[in-house]
matplotlib code that plots the C-alpha trace (Angstrom):
import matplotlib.pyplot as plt

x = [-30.2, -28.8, -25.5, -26.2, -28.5, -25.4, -22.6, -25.1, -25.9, -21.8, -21.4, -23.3, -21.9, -18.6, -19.2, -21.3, -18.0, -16.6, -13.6, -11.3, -10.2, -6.8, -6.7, -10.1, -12.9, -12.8, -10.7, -14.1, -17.2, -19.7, -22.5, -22.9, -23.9, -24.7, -27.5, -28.3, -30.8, -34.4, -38.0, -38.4, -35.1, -34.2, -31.8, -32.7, -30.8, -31.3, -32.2, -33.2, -30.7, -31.2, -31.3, -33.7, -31.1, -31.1, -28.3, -27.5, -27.3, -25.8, -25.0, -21.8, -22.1, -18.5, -18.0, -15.7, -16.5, -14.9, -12.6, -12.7, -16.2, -16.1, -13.4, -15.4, -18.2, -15.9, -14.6, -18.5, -19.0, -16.1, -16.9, -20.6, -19.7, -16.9, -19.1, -23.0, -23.6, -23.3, -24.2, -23.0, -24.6, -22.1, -24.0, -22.7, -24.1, -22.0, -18.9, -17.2, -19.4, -22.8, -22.1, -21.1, -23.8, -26.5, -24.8, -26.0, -29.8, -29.2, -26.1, -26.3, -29.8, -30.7, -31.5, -27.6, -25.2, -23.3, -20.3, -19.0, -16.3, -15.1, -12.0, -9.4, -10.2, -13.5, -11.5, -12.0, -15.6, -16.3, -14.9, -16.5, -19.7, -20.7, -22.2, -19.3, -18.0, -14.1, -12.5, -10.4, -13.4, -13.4, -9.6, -9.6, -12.5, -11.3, -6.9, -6.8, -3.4, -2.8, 0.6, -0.1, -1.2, 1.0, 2.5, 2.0, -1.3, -2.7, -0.6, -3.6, -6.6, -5.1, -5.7, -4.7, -3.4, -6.8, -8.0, -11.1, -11.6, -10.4, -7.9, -9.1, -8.3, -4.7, -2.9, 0.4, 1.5, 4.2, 6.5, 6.1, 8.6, 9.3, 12.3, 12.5, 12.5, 15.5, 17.7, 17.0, 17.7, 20.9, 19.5, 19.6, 16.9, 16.9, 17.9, 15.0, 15.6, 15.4, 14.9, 13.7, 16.2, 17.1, 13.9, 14.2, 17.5, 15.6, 12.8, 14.9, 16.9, 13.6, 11.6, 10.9, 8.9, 6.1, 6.6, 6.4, 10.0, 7.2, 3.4, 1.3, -2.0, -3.6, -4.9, -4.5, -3.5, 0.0, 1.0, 0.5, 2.8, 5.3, 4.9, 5.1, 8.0, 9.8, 8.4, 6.4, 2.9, 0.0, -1.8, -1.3, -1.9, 0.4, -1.1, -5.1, -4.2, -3.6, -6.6, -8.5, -6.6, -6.9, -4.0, -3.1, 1.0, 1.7, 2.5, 5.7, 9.2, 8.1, 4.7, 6.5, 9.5, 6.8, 5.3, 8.4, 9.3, 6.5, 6.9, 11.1, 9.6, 6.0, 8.2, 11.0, 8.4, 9.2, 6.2, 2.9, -0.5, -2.8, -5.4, -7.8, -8.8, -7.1, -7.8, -6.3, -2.6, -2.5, -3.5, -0.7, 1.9, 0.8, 0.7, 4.0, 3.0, 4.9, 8.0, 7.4, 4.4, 3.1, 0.2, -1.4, 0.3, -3.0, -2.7, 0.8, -0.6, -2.9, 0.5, 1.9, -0.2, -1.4, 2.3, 3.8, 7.0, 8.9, 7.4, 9.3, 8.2, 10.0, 9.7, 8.2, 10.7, 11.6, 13.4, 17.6, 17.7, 15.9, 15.9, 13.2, 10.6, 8.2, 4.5, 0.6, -1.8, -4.7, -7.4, -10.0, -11.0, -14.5, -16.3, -18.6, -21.9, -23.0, -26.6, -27.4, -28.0, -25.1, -25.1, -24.7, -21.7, -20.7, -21.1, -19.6, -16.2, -16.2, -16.1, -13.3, -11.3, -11.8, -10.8, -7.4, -6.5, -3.3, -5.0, -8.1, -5.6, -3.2, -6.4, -7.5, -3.6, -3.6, -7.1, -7.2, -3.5, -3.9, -2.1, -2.2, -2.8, -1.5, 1.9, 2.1, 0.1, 3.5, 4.3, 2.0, 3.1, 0.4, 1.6, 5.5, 4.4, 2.7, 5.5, 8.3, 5.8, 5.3, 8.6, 7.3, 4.8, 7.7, 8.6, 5.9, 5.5, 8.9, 8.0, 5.7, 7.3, 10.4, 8.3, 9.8, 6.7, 5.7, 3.6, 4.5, 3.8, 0.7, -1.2, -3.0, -6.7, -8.9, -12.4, -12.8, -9.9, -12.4, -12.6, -8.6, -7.8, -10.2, -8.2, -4.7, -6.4, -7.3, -3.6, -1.7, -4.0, -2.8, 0.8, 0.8, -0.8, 2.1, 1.4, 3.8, 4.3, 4.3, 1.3, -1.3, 0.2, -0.9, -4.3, -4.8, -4.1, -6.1, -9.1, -8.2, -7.9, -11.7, -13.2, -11.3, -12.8, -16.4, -16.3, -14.8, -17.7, -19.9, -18.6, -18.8]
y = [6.4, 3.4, 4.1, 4.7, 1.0, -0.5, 0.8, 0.2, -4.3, -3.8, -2.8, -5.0, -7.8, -6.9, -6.2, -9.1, -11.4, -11.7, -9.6, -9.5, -5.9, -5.5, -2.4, -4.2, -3.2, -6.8, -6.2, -7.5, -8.9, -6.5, -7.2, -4.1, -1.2, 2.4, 4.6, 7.7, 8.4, 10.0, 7.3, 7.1, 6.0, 9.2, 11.8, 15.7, 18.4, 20.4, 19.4, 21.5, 21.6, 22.2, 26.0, 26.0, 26.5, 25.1, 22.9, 21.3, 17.6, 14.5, 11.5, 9.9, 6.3, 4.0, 0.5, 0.1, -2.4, -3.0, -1.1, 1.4, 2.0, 3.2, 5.3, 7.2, 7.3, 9.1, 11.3, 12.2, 13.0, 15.4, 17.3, 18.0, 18.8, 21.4, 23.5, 24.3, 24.8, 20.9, 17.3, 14.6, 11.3, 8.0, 4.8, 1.9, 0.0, -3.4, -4.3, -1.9, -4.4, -4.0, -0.5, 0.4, -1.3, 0.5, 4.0, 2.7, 2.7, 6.7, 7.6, 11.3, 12.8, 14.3, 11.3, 9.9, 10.3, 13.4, 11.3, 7.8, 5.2, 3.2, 1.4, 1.8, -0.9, 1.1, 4.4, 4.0, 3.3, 6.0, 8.5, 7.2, 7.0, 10.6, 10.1, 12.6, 15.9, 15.8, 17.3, 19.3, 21.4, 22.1, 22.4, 25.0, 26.9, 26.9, 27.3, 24.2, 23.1, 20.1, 19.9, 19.3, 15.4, 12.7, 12.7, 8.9, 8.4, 11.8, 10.3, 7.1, 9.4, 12.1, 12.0, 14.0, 16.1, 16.3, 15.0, 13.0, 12.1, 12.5, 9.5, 8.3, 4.7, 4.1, 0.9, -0.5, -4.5, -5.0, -8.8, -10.0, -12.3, -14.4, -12.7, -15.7, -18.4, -16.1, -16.4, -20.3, -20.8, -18.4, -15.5, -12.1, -11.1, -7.2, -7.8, -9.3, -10.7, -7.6, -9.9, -12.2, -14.8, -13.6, -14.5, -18.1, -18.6, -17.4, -19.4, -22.3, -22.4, -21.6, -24.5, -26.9, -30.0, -27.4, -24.4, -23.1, -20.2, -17.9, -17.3, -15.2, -14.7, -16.2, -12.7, -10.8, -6.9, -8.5, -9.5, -6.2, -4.4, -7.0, -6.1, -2.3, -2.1, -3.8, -0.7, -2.7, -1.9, -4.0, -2.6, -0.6, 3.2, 4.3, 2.0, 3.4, 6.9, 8.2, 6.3, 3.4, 0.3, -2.2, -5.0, -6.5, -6.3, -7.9, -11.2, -9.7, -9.8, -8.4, -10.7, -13.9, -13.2, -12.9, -16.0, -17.7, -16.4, -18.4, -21.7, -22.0, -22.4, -23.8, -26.7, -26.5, -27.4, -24.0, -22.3, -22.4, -21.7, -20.8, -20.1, -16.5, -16.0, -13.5, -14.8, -18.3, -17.0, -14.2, -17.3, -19.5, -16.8, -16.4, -20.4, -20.9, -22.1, -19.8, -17.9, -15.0, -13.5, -10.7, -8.9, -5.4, -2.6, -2.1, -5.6, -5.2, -4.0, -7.5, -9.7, -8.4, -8.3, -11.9, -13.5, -15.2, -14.3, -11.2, -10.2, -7.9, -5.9, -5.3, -3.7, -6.1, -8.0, -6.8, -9.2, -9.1, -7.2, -4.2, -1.3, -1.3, 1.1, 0.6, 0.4, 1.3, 3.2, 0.5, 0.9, 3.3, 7.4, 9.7, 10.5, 13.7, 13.0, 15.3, 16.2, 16.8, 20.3, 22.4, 23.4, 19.3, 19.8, 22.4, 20.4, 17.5, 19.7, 20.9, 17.7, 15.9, 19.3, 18.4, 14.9, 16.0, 17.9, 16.2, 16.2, 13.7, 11.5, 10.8, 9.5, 7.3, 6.1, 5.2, 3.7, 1.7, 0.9, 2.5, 6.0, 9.1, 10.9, 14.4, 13.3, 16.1, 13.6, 11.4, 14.4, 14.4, 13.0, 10.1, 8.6, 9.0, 7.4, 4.6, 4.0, 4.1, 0.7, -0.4, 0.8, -1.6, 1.5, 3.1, 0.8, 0.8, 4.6, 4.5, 2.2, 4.4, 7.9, 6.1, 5.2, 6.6, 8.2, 6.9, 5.2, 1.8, 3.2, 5.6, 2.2, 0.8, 2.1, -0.3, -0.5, -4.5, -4.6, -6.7, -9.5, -9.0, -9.9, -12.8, -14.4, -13.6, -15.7, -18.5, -18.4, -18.2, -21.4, -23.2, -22.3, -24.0, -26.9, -27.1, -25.5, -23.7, -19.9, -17.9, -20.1, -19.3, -16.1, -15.2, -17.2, -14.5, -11.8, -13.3, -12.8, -9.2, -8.1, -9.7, -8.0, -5.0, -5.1, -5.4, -2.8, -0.4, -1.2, -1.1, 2.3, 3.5]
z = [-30.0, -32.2, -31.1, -27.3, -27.5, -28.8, -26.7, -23.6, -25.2, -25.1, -21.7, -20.2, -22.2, -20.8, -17.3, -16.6, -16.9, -13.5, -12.8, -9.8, -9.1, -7.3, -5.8, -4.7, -2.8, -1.6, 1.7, 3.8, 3.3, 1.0, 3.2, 5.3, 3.4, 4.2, 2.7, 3.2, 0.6, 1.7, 2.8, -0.9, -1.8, -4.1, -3.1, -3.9, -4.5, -1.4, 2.3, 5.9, 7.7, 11.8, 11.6, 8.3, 5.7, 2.7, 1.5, -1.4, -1.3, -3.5, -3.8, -3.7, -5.4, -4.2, -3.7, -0.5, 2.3, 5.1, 6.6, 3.2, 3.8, 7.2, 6.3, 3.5, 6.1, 8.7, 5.5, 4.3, 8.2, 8.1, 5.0, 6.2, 9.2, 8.0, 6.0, 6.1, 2.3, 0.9, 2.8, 0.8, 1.2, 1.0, -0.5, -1.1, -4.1, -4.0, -6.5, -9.0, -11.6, -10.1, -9.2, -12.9, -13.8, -11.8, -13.6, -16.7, -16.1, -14.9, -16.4, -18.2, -16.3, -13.6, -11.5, -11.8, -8.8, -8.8, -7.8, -8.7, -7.9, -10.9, -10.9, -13.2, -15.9, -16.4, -17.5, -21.5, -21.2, -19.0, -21.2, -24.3, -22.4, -22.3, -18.6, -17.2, -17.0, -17.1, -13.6, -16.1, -16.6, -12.6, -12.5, -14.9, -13.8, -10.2, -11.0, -9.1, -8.0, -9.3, -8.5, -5.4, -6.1, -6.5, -10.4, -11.2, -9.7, -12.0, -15.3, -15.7, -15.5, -17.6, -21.2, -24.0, -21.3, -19.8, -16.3, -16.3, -13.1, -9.7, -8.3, -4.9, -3.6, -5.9, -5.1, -6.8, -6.6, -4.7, -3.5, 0.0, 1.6, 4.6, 6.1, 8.3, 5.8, 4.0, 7.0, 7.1, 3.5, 3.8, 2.1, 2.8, 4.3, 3.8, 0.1, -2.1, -5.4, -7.6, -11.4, -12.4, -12.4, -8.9, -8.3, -9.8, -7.5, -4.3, -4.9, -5.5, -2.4, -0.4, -1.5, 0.6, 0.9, 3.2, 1.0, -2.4, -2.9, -5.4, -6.2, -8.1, -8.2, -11.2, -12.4, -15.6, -13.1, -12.2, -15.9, -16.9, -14.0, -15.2, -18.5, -18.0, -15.3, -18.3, -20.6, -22.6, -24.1, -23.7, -27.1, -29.8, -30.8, -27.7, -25.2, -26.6, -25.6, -29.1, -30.8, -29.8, -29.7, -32.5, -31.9, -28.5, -27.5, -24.4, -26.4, -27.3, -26.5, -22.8, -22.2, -22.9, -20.8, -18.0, -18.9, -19.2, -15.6, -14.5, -16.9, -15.1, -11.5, -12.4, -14.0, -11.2, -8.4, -6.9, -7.6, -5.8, -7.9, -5.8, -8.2, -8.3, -5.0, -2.8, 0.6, -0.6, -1.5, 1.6, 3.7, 2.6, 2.5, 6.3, 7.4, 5.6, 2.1, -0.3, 0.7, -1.7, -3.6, -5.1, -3.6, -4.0, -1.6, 0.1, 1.5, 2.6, 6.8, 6.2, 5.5, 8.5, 10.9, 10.1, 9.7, 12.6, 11.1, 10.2, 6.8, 4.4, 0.9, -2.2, -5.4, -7.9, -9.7, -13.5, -16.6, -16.5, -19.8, -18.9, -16.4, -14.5, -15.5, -12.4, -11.5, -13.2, -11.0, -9.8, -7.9, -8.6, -8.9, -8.5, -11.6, -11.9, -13.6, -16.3, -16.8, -12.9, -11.8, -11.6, -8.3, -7.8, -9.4, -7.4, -4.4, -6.0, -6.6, -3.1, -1.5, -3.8, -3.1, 0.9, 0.1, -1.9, 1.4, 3.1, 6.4, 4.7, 2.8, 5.8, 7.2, 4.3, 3.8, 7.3, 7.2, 4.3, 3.3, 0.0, -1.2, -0.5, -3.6, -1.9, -0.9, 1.7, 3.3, 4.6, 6.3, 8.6, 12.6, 12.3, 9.6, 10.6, 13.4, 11.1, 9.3, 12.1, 13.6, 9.7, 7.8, 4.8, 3.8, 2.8, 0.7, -1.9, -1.8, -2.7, -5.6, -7.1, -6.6, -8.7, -11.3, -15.1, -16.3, -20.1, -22.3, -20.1, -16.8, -17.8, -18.2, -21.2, -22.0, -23.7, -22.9, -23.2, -20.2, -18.1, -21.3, -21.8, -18.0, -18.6, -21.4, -19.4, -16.6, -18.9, -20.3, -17.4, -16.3, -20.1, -19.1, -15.6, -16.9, -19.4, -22.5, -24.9, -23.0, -27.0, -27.7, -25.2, -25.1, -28.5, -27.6, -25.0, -28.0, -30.4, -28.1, -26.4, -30.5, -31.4, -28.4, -29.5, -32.8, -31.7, -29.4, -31.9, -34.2, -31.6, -30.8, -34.9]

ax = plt.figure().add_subplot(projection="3d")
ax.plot(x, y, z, "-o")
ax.set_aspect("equal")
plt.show()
């Protein structure tokens, strides 16, 4: 009980800082929701259907708004429409945080969701937590294929060889640029800067006294992909997949060429800080404010339909020295709950089966911009069609599938990630007002290892 108390003060001690997720839920406003609970607000485990037959029925916990939300509605729809054993209630319960956060209150009885969305940042607490069963168990059970889903999107969520929960809205960062403000400053247009001091160079010659040549979100998810497509680890003990991490990494040689990246065009006048908010760097890529930027592959359809100019995407940029190494998994996956009834389970299975299908994941690809974890997927005519209009899909698909799987790549797990994209924030803000890179740097490290160390004992 001691240890349960603690880990739960913990939780909640992380997860009430505010985090920005990338692979967001934040694509619209979270004001509309959809319940589909019974009058008393519970769910039960079995429901009349129109001809009298009983069916078993769960919950489905996910944070999507927007256009994700009416996807997963349209989705539910499908899967209880397809079969008449199982319904499967969607409700939305607000951010990843205050979803999370409602799991803990019910996490591990009967009365918790047999399904939840968590994004990827809460991966180590969720498997310390003992509110799931892994999807391995499932998998096994069932001789799942598994090789059927997209290599580099399983690799986060697998652990120890063991798949803990079911990947469902992945996204990867990718750079956007003005192919029009290329041609003007005598660039090539299909050719973006592939380094980082091509980068520098491009963003030099497109400066001008309206527009900033680069910008990045202020936002510890893209330090890390620049970190890792160099093949650098963000913590110790194999990136906290052999053990649980005890000393922070990305200060090293590969953090503070990052940082450095930055500090050349920050100082240069070529780079545009646009602070932490999403909307306020996709707006001024789109009025003409920044010439290049980084920006999450599920917000590539928004850049182009909002640009008045021709709009192209490129792999994200990696140091000189290095090969690049490519992208981590974002986003978030489906956890199953353990202590519900296992028929819930059961039900729960079935439907993330359904939702694997090629046929369902063309749709969300299509829907929501983010990919499709069956690749089979991009074979089917709507989204050839898709991406003969939008040929920039292609693009960061291509990104990910050429991804060198490894420690780098697999993604770090730490379960103080929330705290540790907090002090990058606070760093990268140090840097640009024009602090020594190494120094606030290690700043950031300093604080990512003490909230490494609590949680551990916390944990003990």
């Amino acid at each position: 009980m001691k240890k349960t108390f603690r880990l739960g003060l913990f939780f909640l001690f992380v997860f009430t800082l505010t985090v920005l997720s990338a692979c967001t839920n934040s694509d619209s406003s979270n004001n509309s929701s959809s319940s589909s609970s019974n009058s008393n607000g519970e769910s039960s485990s079995s429901s009349e259907n129109g001809s009298g037959e009983d069916k078993v029925t769960i919950e489905f916990w996910h944070a999507m708004s927007g256009s994700g939300q009416e996807s997963i509605d349209e989705i539910v729809k499908g899967f209880n429409e397809s079969q008449d054993k199982y319904q499967v209630n969607a409700e939305f319960q607000g951010s990843y945080e205050e979803s999370l956060t409602k799991l803990r209150g019910v996490g591990g009885t009967k009365d918790a969701p047999a399904i939840t969305q968590v994004f990827e940042v809460g991966t180590k607490y969720m498997i310390d937590s003992g509110y799931i069963e892994p999807m391995q168990s499932f998998i096994d059970k069932d001789n799942y294929d598994l090789s059927q889903l997209e290599e580099n999107i399983l690799n986060y969520y697998r652990v120890d060889g063991k798949l803990y929960s079911m990947p469902f809205n992945s996204s990867t960062p990718v750079m956007i640029y003005n192919k029009d403000a290329f041609k003007e400053a005598g660039l090539d247009p299909e050719k973006a800067p592939e380094t980082f001091s091509e980068v520098i160079d491009a963003a030099a010659k497109l400066k001008t006294d309206e527009m900033y040549g680069f910008s990045m979100l202020t936002y510890g998810w893209f330090f890390e992909q620049l970190v890792a497509t160099q093949g650098g680890l963000y913590v110790n003990e194999d990136n906290g997949r052999s053990g649980d991490a005890t000393e922070a990494l990305f200060n090293g040689p590969e953090g503070l060429n990052v940082f450095r990246f930055l500090d050349t065009m920050n100082k240069a006048g070529t780079f545009g800080n646009f602070g932490t908010n999403w909307d306020d760097i996709r707006s001024a890529f789109a009025t003409g404010k920044v010439a290049m930027y980084m920006d999450s592959s599920a917000g590539v359809a928004g850049a182009i339909n909002n640009a008045p100019f021709e709009v192209g995407v490129a792999y994200i940029p990696h140091a000189d020295e290095v090969q690049r190494n490519g992208v981590v998994i974002g986003g978030a996956s489906l956890w199953m709950s353990k202590g519900i009834a296992e028929e819930e389970q059961e039900a729960a299975w079935e439907f993330m089966k359904y939702l694997t299908t090629h046929e369902v994941q063309a749709k969300w690809h299509l829907d929501t911009g983010y990919f499709a974890i069956n690749p089979k997927a991009y074979d089917e005519e709507i989204v050839k069609e898709k991406w003969a209009e939008y040929p920039q899909y292609k693009v960061t698909v291509d990104q990910l599938q050429d991804t060198i799987p490894g420690l780098a790549t697999q993604g770090a797990l730490i379960s103080v990630f929330p705290e540790s994209r907090q002090q990058i924030v606070t760093a990268l803000e140090e840097l640009y007002q024009g602090k020594d890179p190494q120094e606030v740097l290690d700043k950031a490290a300093e604080g990512t290892n003490r909230a490494m160390e609590i949680a551990n004992k916390t944990k003990e």
